[in-house]
Backbone as JSON Lines, residues from 0, in Angstrom:
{"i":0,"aa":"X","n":[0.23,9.67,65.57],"ca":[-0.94,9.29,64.81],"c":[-1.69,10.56,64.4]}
{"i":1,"aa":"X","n":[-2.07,10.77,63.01],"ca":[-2.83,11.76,62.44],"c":[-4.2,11.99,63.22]}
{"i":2,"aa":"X","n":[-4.45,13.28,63.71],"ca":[-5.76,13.69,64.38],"c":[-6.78,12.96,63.36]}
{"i":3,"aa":"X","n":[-7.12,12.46,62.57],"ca":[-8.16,12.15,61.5],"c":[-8.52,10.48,61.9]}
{"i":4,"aa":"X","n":[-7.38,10.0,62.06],"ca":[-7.42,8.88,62.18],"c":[-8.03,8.34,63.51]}
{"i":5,"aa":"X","n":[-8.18,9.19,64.54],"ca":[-9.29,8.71,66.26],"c":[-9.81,8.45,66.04]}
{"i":6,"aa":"X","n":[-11.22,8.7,65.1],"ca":[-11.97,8.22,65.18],"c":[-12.38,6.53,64.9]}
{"i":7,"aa":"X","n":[-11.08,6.25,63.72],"ca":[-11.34,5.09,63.45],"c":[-10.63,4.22,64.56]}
{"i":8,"aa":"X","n":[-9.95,4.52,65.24],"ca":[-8.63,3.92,65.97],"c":[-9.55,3.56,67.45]}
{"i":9,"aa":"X","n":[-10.63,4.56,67.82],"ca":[-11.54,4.39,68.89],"c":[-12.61,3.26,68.13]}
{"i":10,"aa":"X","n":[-13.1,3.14,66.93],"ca":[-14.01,2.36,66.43],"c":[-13.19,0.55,66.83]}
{"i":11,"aa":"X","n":[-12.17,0.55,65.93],"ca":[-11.03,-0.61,65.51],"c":[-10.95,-0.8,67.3]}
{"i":12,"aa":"X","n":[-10.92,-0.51,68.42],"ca":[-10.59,-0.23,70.02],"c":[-11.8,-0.74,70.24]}
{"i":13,"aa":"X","n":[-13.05,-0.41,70.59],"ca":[-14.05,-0.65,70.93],"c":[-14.87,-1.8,70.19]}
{"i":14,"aa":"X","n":[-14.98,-2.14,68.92],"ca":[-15.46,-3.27,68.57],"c":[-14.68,-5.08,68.19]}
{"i":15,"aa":"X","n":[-13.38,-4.44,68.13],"ca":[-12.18,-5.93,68.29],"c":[-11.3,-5.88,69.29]}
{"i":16,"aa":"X","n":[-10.92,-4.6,70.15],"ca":[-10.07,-5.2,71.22],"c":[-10.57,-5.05,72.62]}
{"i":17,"aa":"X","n":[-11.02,-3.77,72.81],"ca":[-11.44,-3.74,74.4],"c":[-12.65,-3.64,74.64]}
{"i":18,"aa":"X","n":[-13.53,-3.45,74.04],"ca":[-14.58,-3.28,73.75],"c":[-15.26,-1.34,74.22]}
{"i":19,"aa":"X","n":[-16.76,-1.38,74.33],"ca":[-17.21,0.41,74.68],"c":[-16.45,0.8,76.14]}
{"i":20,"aa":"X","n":[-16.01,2.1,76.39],"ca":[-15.76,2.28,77.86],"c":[-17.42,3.13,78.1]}
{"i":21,"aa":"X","n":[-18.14,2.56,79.44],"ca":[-19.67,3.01,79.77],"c":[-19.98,3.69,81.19]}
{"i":22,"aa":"X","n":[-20.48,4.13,81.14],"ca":[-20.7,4.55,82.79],"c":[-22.08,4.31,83.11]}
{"i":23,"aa":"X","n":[-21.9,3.33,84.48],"ca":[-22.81,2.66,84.88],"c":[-24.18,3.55,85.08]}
{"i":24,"aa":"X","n":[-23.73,4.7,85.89],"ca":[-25.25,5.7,86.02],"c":[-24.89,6.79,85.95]}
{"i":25,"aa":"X","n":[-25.04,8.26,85.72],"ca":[-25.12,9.38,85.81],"c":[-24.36,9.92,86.79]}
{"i":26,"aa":"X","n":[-24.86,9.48,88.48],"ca":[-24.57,9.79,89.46],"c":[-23.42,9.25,89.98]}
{"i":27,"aa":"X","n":[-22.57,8.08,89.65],"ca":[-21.48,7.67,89.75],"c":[-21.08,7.69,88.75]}
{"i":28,"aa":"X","n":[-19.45,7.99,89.43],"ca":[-18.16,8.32,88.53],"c":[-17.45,6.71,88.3]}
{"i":29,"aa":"X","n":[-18.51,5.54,88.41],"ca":[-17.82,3.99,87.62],"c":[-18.0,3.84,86.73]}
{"i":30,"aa":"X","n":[-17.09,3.51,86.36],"ca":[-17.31,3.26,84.47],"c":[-16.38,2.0,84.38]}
{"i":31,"aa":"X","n":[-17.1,0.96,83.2],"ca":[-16.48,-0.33,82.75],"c":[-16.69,-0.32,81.38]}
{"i":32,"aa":"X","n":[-15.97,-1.24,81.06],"ca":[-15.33,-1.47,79.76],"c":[-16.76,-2.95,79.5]}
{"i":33,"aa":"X","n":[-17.47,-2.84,78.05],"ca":[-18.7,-3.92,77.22],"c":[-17.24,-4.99,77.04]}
{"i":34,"aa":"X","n":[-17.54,-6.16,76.85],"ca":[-16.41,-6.51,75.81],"c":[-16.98,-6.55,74.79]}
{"i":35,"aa":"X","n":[-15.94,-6.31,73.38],"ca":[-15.85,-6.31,72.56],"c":[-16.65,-7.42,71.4]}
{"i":36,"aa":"X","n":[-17.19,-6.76,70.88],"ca":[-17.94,-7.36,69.73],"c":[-17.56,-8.66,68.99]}
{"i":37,"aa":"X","n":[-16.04,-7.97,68.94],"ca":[-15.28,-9.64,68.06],"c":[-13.86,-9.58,68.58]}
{"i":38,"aa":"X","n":[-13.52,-10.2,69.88],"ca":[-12.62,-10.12,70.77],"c":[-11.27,-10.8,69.69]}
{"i":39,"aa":"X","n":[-10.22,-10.42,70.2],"ca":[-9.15,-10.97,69.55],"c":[-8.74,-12.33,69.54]}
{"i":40,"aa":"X","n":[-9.5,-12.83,70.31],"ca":[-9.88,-14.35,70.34],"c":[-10.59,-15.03,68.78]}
{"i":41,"aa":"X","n":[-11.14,-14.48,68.1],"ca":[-11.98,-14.52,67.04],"c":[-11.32,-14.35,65.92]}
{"i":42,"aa":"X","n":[-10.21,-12.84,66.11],"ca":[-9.6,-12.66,64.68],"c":[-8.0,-13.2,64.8]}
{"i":43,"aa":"X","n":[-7.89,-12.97,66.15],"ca":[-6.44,-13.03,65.82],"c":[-5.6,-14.47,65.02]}
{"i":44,"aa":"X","n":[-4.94,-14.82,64.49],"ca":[-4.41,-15.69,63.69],"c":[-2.91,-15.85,64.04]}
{"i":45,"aa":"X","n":[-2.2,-15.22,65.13],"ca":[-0.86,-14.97,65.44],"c":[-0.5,-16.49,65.7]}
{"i":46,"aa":"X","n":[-0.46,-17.35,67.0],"ca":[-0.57,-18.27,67.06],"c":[-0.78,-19.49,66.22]}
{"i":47,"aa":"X","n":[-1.88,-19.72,65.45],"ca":[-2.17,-20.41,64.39],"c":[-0.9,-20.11,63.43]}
{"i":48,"aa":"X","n":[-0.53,-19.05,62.74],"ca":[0.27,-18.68,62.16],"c":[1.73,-19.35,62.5]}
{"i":49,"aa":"X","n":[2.05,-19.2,63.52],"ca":[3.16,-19.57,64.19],"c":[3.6,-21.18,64.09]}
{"i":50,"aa":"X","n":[2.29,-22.13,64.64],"ca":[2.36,-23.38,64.88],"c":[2.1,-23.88,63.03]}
{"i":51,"aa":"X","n":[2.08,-23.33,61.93],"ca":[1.83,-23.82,60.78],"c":[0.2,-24.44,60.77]}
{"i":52,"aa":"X","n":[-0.49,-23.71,61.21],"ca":[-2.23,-24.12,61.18],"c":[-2.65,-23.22,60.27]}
{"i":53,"aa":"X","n":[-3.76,-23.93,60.07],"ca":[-4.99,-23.18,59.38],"c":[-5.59,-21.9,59.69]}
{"i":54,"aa":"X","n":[-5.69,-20.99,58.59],"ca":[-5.52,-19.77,59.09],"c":[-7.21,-19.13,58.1]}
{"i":55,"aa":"X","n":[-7.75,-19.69,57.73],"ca":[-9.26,-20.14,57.19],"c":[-9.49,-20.94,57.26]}
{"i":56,"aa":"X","n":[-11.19,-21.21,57.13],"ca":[-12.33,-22.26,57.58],"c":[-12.7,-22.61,55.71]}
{"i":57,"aa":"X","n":[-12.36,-23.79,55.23],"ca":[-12.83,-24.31,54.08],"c":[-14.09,-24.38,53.86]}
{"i":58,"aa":"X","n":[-14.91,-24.35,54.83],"ca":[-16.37,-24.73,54.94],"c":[-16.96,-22.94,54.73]}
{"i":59,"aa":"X","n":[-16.47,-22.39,55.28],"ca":[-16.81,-21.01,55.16],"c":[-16.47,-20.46,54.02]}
{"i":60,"aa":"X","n":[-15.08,-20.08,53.4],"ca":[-14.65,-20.13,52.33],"c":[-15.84,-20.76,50.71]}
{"i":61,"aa":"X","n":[-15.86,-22.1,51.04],"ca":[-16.47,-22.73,49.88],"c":[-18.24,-21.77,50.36]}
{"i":62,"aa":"X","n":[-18.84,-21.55,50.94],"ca":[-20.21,-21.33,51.37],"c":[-19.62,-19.39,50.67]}
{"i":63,"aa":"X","n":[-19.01,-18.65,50.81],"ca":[-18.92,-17.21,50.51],"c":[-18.81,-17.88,48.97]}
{"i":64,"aa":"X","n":[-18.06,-18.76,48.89],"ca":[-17.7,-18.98,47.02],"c":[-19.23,-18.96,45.98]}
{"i":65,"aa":"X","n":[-19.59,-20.09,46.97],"ca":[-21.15,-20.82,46.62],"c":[-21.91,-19.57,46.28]}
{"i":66,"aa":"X","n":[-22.3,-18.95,47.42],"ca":[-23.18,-17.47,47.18],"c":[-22.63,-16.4,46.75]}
{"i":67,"aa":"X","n":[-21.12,-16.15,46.52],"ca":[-21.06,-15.28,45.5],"c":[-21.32,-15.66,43.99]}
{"i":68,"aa":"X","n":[-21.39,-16.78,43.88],"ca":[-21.81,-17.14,42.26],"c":[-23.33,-17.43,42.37]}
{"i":69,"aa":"X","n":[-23.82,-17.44,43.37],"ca":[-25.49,-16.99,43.26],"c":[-26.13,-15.44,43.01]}
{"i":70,"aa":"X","n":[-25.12,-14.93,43.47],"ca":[-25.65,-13.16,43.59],"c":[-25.21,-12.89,42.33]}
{"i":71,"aa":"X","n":[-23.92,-13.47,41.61],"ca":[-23.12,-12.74,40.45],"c":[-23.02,-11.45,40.26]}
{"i":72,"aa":"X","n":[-23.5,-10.77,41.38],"ca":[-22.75,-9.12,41.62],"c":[-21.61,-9.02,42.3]}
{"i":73,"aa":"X","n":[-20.66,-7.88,41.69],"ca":[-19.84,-7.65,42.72],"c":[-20.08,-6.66,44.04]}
{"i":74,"aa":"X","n":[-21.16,-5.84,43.24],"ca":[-21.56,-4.95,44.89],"c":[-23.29,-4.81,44.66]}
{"i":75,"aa":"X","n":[-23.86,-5.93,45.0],"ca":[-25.17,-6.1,44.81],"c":[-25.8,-5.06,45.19]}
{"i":76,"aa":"X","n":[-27.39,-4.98,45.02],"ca":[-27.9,-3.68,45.88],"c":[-28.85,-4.69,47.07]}
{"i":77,"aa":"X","n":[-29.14,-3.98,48.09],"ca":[-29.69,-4.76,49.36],"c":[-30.84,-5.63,49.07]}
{"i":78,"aa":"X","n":[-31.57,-5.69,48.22],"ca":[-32.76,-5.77,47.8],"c":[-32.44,-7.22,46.93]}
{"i":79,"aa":"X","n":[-31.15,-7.16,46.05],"ca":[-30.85,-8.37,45.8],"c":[-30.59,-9.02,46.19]}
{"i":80,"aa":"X","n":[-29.68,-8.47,47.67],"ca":[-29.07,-9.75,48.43],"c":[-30.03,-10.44,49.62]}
{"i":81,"aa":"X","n":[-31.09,-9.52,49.72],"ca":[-31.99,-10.37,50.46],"c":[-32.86,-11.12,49.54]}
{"i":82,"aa":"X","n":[-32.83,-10.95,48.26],"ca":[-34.06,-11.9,47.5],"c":[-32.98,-13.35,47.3]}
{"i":83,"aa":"X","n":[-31.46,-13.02,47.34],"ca":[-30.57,-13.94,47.03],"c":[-30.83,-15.2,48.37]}
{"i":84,"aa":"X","n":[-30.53,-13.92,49.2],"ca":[-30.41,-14.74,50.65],"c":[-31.62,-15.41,50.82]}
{"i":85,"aa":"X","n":[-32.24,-14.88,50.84],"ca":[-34.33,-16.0,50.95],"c":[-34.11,-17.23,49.88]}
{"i":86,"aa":"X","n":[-33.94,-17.47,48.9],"ca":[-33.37,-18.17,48.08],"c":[-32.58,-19.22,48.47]}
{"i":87,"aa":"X","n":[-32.04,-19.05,48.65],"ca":[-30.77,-19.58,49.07],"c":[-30.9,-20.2,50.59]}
{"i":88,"aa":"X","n":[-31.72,-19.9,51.62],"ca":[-32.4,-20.39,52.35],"c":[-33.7,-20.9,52.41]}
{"i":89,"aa":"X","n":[-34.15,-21.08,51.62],"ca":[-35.31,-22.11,50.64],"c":[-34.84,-23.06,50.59]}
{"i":90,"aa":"X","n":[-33.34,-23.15,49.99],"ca":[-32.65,-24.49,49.45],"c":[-32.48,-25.25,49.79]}
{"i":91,"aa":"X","n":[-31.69,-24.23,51.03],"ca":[-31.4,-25.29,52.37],"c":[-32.25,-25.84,53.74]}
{"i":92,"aa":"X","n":[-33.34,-25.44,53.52],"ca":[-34.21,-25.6,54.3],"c":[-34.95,-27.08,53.59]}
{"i":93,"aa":"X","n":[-35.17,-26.78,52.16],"ca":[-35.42,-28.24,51.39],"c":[-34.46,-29.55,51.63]}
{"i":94,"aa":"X","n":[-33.27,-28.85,51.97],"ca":[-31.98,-29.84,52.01],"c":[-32.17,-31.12,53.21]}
{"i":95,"aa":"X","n":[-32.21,-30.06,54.28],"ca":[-32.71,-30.0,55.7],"c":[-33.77,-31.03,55.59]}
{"i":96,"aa":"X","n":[-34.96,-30.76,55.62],"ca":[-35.96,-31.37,55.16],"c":[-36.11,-32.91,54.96]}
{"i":97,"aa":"X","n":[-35.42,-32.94,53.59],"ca":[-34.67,-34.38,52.78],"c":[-34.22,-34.92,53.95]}
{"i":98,"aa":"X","n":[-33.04,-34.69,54.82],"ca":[-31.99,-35.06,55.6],"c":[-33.04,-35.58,56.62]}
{"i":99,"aa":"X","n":[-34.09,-34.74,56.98],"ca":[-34.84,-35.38,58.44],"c":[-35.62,-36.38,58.22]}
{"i":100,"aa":"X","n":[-36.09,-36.51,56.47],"ca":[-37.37,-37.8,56.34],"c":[-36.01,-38.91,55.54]}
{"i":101,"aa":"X","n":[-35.01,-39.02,55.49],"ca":[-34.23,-39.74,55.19],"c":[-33.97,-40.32,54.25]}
{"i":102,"aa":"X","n":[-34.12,-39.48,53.19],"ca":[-33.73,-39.23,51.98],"c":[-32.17,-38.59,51.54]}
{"i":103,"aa":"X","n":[-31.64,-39.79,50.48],"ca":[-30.11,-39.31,50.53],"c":[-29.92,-38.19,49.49]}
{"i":104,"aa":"X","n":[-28.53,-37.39,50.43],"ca":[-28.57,-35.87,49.82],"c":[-28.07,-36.68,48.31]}
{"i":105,"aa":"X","n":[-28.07,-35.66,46.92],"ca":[-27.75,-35.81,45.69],"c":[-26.08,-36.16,46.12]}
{"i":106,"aa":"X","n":[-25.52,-36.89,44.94],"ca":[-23.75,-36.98,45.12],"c":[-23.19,-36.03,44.6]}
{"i":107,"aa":"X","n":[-22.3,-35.59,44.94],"ca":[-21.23,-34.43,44.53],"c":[-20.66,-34.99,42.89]}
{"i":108,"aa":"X","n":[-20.85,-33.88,41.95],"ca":[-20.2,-34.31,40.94],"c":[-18.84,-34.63,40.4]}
{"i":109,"aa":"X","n":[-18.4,-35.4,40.53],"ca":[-16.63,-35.5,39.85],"c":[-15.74,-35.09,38.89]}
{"i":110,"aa":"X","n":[-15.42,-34.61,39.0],"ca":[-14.56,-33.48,38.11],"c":[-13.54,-34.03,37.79]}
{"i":111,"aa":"X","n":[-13.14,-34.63,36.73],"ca":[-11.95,-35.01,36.34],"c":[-10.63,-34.06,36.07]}
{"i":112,"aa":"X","n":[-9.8,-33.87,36.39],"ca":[-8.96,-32.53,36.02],"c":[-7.24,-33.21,35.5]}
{"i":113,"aa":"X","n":[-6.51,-32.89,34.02],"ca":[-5.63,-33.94,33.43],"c":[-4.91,-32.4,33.47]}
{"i":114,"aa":"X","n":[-3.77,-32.61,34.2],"ca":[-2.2,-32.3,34.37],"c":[-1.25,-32.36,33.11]}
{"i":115,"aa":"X","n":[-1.15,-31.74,32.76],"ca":[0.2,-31.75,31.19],"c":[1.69,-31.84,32.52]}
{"i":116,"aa":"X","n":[2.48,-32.8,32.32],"ca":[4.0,-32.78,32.89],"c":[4.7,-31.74,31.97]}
């Protein structure tokens, strides 16, 4: 492995597989391992893969779709994506709202879509 590349290889190590190595105090020589930020439990897909499962969340998927056609940037600046994001949690907080005084959400529109054979 290229000397250049440790640093990222300790980053990619410490935040998805084993997590920080720490030492408990100064004065002792124990040291343990944080776990990891986003354990391989989270990303890995090997398994799923294997058994023919789902290897994305549709609900997640359609919600990144949703708000990338709210932002309509491809590399927004921070300032937009928090005026996007406040927005956009307005909405759903109205949604919310509706849902608790029991009022029915709007219907999904139907899209007709005609196939040429």
């Amino acid at each position: 492995m290229p000397q250049e590349a440790n640093e990222l290889m300790e980053y990619f190590d410490s935040t998805y597989i084993g997590g920080r190595i720490i030492k408990n105090n100064t004065r002792s020589n124990v040291i343990r391992r944080t776990p990891a930020a986003f354990p391989p439990s989270v990303w890995n897909v090997h398994e799923v893969t294997l058994n023919d499962g789902q290897r994305t969340n549709n609900q997640t998927e359609g919600w990144n779709h949703r708000f990338s056609k709210l932002v309509n940037r491809s590399h927004p600046s921070i300032w937009l994506l928090i005026e996007k994001m406040r927005l956009k949690l307005g909405v759903d907080e109205v949604k919310i709202g509706q849902r608790d005084i029991g009022q029915p959400l709007p219907k999904k529109k139907c899209i007709l879509v005609c196939k040429k054979n």
